[in-house]
N, C-alpha and C positions, 0 to 999 in steps of 0.2 A: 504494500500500500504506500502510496506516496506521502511524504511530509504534510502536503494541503491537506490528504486525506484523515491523516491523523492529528488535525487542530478543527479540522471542522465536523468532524463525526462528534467529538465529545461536545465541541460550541452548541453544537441544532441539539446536541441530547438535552443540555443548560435550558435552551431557549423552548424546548420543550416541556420542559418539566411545573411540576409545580412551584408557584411561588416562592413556600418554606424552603426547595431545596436551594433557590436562587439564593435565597437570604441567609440561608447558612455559609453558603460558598463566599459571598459577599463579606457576611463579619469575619470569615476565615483568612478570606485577603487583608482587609482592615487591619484585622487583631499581628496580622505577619506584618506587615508594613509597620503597624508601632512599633513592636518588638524589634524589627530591625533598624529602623533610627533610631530608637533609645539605646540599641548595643554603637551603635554610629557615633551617638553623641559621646556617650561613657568612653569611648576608643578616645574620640578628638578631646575630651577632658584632658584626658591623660598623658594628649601630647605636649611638649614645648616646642611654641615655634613663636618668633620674632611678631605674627600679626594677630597673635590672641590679644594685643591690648591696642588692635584697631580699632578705630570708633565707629560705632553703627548706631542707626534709630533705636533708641529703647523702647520697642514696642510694649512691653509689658508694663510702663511707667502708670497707664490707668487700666489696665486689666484685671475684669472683672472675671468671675469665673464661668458665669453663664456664656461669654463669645467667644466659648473655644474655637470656633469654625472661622470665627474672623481673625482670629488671636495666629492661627496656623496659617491663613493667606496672607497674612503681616510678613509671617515667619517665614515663608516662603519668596517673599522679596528681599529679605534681608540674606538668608540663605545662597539666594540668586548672586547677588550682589558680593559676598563672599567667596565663592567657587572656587576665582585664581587662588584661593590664600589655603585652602584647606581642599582638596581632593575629594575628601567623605563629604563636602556639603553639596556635591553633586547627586549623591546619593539620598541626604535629606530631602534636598528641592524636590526631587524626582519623587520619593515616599510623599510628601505634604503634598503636592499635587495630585497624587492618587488619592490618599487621603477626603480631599477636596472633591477632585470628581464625582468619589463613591459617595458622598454626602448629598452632591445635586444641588452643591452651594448654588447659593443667588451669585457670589462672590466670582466672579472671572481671574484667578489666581494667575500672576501675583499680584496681589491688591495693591493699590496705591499706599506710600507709607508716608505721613506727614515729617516735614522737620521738624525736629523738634529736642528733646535734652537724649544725648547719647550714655550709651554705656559701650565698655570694652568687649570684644568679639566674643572673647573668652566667659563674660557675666553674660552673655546673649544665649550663646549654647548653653549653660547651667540652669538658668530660668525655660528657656525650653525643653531641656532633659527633664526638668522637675512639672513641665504641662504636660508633657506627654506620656510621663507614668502615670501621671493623675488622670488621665484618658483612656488610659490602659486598663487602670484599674475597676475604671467605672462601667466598666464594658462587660465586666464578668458578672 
């Protein structure tokens, strides 16, 4: 059977199916994509490098805990905007955008992020390693 053949037998079996299984496959992705930016994050904590004390938007400066969904398309501009400096936040970007997707935000990621009072790159990833376990956790 050819490679197409073997991505879209199981797709039409998906889009076949009932709802619940959709919705299981769906938080299964979700719940993988947290769990692997949160090990992302924990890695890039851990590193030292020269531009963890770049200055980035502090999105979290009035974060409330009900806009997780806008709080992660914040975070995914900020992320964007970081890339050259850290490798793994290619991989963040990519997670919060899917993220995002599977949610059906209003939100067209990456959100616009105001100017405003900065914090260092390095307190930007920690505050979003500490949203995303918090998201993680609430899922269960």
């Amino acid at each position: 059977m050819s490679i197409l053949g073997r991505v879209l037998l199981p797709l039409l079996a998906l889009l076949a199916c009932q709802g619940d299984v959709v919705t299981s496959w769906t938080h299964t992705l979700r719940t993988n994509m947290l769990k692997e930016s949160i090990r992302l994050l924990h890695q890039l904590q851990q590193t030292e490098v020269s531009c963890n004390e770049m200055n980035v938007t502090n999105i979290f400066a009035d974060y409330k805990p009900g806009d997780t969904m806008e709080i992660l398309c914040k975070a995914a501009t900020v992320a964007r905007q970081g890339r050259s400096c850290h490798r793994s936040l290619e991989g963040i970007y990519d997670n919060l955008l899917g993220l995002l997707r599977g949610n059906r935000m209003e939100h067209k990621a990456p959100c616009p992020v105001a100017a405003g009072s900065t914090t260092s790159l390095k307190n930007f990833l920690k505050e979003l390693h500490q949203v995303l376990q918090k998201q993680y956790k609430n899922q269960k």
